[in-house]
C-alpha positions in Angstrom: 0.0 0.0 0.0 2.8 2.4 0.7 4.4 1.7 -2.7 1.3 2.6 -4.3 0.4 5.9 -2.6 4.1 6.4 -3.0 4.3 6.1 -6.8 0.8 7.8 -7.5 1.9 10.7 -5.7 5.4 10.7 -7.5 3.1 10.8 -11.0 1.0 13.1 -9.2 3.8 15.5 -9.0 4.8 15.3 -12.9 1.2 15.3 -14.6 0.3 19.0 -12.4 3.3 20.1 -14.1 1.6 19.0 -17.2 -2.1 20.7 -16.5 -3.1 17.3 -15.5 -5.5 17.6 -11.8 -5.6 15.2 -9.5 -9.1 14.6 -10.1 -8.6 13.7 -14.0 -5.4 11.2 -12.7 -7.9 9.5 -10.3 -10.4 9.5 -12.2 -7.9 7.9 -15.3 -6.8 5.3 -12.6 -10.6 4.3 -11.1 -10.5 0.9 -13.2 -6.4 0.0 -12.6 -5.9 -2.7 -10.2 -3.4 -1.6 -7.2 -0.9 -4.2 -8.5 -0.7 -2.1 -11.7 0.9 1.1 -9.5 3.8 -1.6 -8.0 4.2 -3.0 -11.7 4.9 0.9 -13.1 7.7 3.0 -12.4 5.8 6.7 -11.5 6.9 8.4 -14.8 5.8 5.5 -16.7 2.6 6.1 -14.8 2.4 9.5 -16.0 3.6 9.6 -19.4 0.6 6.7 -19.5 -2.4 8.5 -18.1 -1.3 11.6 -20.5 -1.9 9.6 -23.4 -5.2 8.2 -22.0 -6.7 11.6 -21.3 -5.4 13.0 -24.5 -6.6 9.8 -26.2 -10.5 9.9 -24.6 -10.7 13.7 -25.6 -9.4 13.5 -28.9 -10.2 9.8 -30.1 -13.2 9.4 -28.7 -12.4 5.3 -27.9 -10.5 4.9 -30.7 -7.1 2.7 -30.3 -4.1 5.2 -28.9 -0.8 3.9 -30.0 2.1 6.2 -28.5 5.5 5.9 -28.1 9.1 7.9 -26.5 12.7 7.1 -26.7 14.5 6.8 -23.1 17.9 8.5 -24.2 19.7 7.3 -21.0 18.6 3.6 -21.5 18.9 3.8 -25.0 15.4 1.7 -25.7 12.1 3.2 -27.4 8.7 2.7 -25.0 5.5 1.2 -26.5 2.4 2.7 -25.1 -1.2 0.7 -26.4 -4.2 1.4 -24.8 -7.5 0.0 -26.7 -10.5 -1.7 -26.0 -9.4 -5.3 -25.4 -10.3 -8.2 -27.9 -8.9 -11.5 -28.2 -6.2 -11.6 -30.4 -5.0 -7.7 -29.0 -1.2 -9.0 -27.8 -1.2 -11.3 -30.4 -1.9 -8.7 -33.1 0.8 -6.3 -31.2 3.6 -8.8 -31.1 3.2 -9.7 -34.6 3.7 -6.2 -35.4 6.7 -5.5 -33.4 7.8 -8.9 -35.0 7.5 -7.7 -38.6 9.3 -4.5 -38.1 12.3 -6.7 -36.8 11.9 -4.7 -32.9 13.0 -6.6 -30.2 11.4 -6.8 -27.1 13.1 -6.4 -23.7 10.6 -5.8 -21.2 6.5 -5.8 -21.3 4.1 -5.4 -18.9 0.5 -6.5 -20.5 -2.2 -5.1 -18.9 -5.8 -5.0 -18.6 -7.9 -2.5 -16.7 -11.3 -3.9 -14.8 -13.4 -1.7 -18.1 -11.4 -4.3 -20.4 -9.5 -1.7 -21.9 -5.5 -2.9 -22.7 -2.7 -0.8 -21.1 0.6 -2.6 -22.4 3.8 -1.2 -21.9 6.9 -2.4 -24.3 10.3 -1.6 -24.1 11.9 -2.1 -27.8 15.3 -1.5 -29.3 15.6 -1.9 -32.9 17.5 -5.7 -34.8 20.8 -3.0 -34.2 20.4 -3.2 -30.1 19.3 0.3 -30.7 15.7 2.7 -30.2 14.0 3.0 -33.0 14.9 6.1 -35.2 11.5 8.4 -35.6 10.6 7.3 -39.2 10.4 3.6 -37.4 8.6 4.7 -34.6 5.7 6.1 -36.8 5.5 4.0 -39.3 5.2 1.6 -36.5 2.3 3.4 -34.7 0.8 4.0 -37.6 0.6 -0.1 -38.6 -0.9 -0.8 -35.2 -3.1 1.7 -35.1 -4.6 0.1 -38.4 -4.0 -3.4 -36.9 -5.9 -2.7 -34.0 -9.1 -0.7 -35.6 -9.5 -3.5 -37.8 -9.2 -6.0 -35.3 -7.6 -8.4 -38.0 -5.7 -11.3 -37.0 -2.6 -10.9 -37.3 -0.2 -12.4 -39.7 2.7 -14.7 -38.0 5.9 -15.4 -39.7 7.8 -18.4 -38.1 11.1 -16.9 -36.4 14.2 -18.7 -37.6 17.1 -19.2 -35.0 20.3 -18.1 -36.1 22.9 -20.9 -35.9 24.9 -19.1 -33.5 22.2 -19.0 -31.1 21.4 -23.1 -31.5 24.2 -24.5 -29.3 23.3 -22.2 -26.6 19.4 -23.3 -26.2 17.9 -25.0 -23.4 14.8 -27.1 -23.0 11.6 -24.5 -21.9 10.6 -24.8 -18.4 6.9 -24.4 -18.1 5.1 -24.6 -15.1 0.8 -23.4 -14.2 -0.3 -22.5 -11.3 -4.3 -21.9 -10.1 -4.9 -18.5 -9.6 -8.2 -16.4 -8.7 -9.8 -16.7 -10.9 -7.3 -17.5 -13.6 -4.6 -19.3 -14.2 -1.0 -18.3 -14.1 1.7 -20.0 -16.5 5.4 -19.3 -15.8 7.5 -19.7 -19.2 11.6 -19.6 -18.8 13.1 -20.3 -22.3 16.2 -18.8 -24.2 15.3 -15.8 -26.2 14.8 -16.3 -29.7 13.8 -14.2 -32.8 10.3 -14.4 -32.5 9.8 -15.8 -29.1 6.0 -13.8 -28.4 4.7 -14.6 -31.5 5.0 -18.1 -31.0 3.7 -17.8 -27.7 0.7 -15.7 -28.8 0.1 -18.1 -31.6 -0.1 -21.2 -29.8 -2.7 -19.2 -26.8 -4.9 -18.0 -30.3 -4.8 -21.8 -31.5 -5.7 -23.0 -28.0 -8.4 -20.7 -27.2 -6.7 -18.8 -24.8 -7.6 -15.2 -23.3 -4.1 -13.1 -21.9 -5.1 -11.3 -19.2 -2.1 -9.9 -18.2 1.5 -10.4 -18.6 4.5 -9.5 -17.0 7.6 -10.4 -20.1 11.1 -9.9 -19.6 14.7 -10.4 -21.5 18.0 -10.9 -19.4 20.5 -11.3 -21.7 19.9 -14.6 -23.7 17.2 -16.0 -21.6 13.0 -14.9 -21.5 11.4 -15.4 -18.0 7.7 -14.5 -18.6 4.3 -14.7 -16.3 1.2 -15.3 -18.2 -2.3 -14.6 -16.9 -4.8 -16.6 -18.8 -8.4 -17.9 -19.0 -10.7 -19.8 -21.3 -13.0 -18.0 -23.6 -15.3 -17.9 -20.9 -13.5 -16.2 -18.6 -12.4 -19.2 -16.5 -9.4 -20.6 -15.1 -7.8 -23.3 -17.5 -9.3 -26.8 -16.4 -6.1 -29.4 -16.0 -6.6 -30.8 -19.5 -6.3 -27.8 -21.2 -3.0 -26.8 -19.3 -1.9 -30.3 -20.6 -2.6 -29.5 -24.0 -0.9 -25.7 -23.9 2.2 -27.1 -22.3 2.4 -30.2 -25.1 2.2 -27.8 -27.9 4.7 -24.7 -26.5 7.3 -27.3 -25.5 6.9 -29.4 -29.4 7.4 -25.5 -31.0 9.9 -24.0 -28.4 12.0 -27.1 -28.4 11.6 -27.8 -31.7 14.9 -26.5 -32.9 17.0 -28.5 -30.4 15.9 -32.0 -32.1 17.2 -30.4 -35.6 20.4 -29.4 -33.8 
């Protein structure tokens, strides 16, 4: 709880500076889960609930696709905040995918009026952020993507032979949660690691909920929060299933190496 009042207050701080009261921040924040305050750093928060109140007075519910460049770190953030549909991380990923971004970080999620607020953190196939022609023709392909509410288009990710004698077997593990499920997912990183992930969840049925993704170094240790398509916690058969098919396509390339 201290964190919590201790980072809204911090965002607090920088949106007055920006014309942004109290009231409007709260008000933003009224359908955010408290967990979502720990997850965000407080200028994150802020830079976040901008867009959102630029986005409802100017869009009128319409997707908001944003993004900045972190000089110091180096990396390009990802802001998407839309109405939530099945498909809408898949769709995102695939994108990012496309555009050859990689992802470093990502924190997926969505708000109790089932509206997405994902956060990436992307640098470029050069380890860089993405130069500003990227970054719009980027927003500009999602904001397409995501009106349209098409499914995306995945292109299998190829492993570079350098990368092949350093993989390990994916460790998967679920766990019961209230009222969903959670599914832990440690693998090395791979060109095209979410896509396949988000492919295999549309081709089981799968709802994301939230998501918590991160990249240290070589190796992906991400926290899924998933359901069925009604909402409820995956039943033992269908965690089964989900595990079978993202241990035959994660691990695939080890039985060709």
């Amino acid at each position: 709880d201290q964190l919590v009042d201790e980072t809204q207050e911090e965002a607090l701080v920088a949106l007055r500076i920006q014309g942004v009261t109290t009231q409007q921040a709260e008000l933003c924040w009224r359908n955010l889960a408290d967990d979502v305050f720990v997850r965000l750093k407080a200028d994150q928060l802020a830079w976040m609930t901008c867009c959102v109140i630029r986005a409802e007075s100017e869009l009128h519910g319409l997707p908001c696709v944003e993004i900045r460049t972190l000089e110091k770190e180096r990396v390009t953030e990802l802001f998407v905040h839309a109405l939530d549909f099945d498909g809408l991380f898949a769709s995102v990923v695939a994108s990012l995918e496309a555009m050859r971004c990689n992802v470093l970080a990502a924190r997926v999620i969505t708000s109790h009026d089932q509206r997405s607020w994902d956060l990436f953190q992307l640098v470029d196939a050069n380890g860089q952020a993405l130069v500003a022609a990227d970054g719009e023709r980027l927003m500009q392909k999602l904001k397409r993507q995501l009106m349209a509410r098409s499914a995306p288009q995945f292109r299998a990710g190829r492993v570079p032979r350098r990368l092949r004698e350093f993989l390990a077997p994916a460790q998967i593990r679920f766990e019961s949660g209230s009222p969903y499920t959670l599914m832990w997912l440690e693998c090395t990183d791979r060109p095209g690691l979410l896509s396949l992930v988000a492919e295999v969840l549309m081709a089981k049925q799968v709802r994301i909920h939230d998501a918590r993704i991160a990249t240290f170094g070589d190796r992906a240790e991400d926290l899924f929060t998933l359901s069925d398509r009604q909402n409820h916690a995956l039943d033992e058969a269908a965690c089964a299933s989900l595990d079978d098919e993202l241990r035959r396509r994660l691990d695939a390339v080890l039985k060709e190496h």
